[in-house]
N, C-alpha and C positions, 0 to 999 in steps of 0.2 A: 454252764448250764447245758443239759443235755434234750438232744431236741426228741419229737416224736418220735418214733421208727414206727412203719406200718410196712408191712408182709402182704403184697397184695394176692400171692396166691393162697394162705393156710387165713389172712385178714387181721392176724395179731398186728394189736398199738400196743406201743410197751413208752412210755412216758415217766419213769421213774421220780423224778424234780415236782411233777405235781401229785403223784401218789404219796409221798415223802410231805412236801407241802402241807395235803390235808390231812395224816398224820401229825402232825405237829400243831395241824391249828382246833382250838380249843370248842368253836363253835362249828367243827363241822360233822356230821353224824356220820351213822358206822354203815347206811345205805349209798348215803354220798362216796366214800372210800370201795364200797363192793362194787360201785359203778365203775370206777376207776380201775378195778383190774380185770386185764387182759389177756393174762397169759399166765402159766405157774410161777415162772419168776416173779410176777408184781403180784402174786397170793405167796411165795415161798419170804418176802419182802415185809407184806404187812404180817405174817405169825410172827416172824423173826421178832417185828418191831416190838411186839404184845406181850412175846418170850421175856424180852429186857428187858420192858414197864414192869413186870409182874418182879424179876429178880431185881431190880431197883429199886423199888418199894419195899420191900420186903416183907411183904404183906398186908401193907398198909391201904388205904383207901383207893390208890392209884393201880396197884397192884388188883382189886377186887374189880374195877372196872374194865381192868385191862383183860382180867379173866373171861369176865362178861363178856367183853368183845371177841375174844377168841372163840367163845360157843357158841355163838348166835352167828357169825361173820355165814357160815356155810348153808345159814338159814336163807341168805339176801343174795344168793349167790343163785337164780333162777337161769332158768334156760338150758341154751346153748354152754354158760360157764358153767352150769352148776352140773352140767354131763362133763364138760372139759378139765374139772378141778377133781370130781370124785371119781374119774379116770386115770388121772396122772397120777394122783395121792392114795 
């Protein structure tokens, strides 16, 4: 299991194991998971993850939702992250 990391001078958490986690679990929403990232790696993390649902599916029901998530993710992504993600990207 991988623990916290936290950057006390730039203030990056990077938490992978429960970014990953709520990815996986069925009941938790796509704001819950935009709270969860910290840093580009844990947004370079959840596209990744959305990328394979989408070619897993194959266009199938999981794949349409997985797309949804991907277009909206940069919607919930306010602040501070949301200057920090469409900087990096």
């Amino acid at each position: 299991m991988k623990t916290i990391r936290w950057n006390p001078k730039t203030g990056e958490v990077a938490n992978f194991d429960k970014l990953l986690s709520l990815l996986e679990d069925r009941e938790s929403t796509l704001k819950k998971i935009a709270y969860y990232i910290r840093c580009s790696n844990d947004y370079q993390v959840v596209v990744d993850y959305y990328r394979q649902k989408i070619i897993d599916h194959k266009g199938c029901v999981g794949a349409m939702v997985a797309f949804d998530n991907l277009q909206h993710l940069p919607n919930l992504m306010t602040g501070y992250k949301e200057r920090f993600i469409l900087s990096t990207f």
